[in-house]
C-alpha positions in Angstrom: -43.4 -19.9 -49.4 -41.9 -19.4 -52.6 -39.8 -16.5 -53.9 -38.2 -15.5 -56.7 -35.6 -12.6 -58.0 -37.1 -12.3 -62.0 -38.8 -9.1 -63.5 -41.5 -9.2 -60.9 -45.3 -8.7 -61.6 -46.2 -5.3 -62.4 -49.9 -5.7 -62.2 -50.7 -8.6 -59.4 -54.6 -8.5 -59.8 -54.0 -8.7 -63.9 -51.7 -11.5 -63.3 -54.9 -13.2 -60.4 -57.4 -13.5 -63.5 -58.1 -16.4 -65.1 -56.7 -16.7 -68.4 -54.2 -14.1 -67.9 -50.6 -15.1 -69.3 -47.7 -13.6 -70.3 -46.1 -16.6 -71.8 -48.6 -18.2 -73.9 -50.3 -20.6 -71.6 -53.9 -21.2 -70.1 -53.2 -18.6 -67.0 -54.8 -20.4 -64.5 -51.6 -21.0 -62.2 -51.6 -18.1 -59.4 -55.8 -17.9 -59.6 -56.2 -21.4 -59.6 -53.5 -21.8 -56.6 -55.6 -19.0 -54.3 -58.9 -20.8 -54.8 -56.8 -24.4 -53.6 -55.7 -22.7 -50.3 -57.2 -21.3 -47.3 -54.1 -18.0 -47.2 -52.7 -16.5 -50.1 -50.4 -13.9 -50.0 -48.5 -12.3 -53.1 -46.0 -9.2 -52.9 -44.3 -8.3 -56.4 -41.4 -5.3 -57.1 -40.9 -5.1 -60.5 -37.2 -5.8 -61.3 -37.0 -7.5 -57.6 -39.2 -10.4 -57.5 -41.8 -11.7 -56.4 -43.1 -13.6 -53.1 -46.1 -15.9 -52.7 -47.2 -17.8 -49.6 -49.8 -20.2 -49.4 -51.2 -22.1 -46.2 -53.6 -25.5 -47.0 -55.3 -25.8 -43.4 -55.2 -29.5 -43.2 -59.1 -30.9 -42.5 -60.6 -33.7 -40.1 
């Protein structure tokens, strides 16, 4: 899990699309992290932070 206390994300299914960015980059991080993982789970307050979790189910 990973959790911050910035600005937060206002609009978390903006911020899932490829190529979204608010500072200037390719925006791939938090869509490309939920296609890597088998859970993803992202909560967001604006002004309160923001929470990700993410499970990798290890295979055989």
């Amino acid at each position: 899990m990973f959790a911050d206390e910035g600005p937060g994300i206002p609009d978390i299914e903006r911020a899932l699309e490829d190529g979204y960015s608010t500072a200037k980059s390719m925006g791939l991080g938090l869509g490309g992290a939920r296609r890597l993982v088998n859970e993803f789970e992202i909560t967001s307050t604006v002004n309160g932070g923001t929470r990700v979790s993410i499970t990798q189910w290890k295979r055989r």
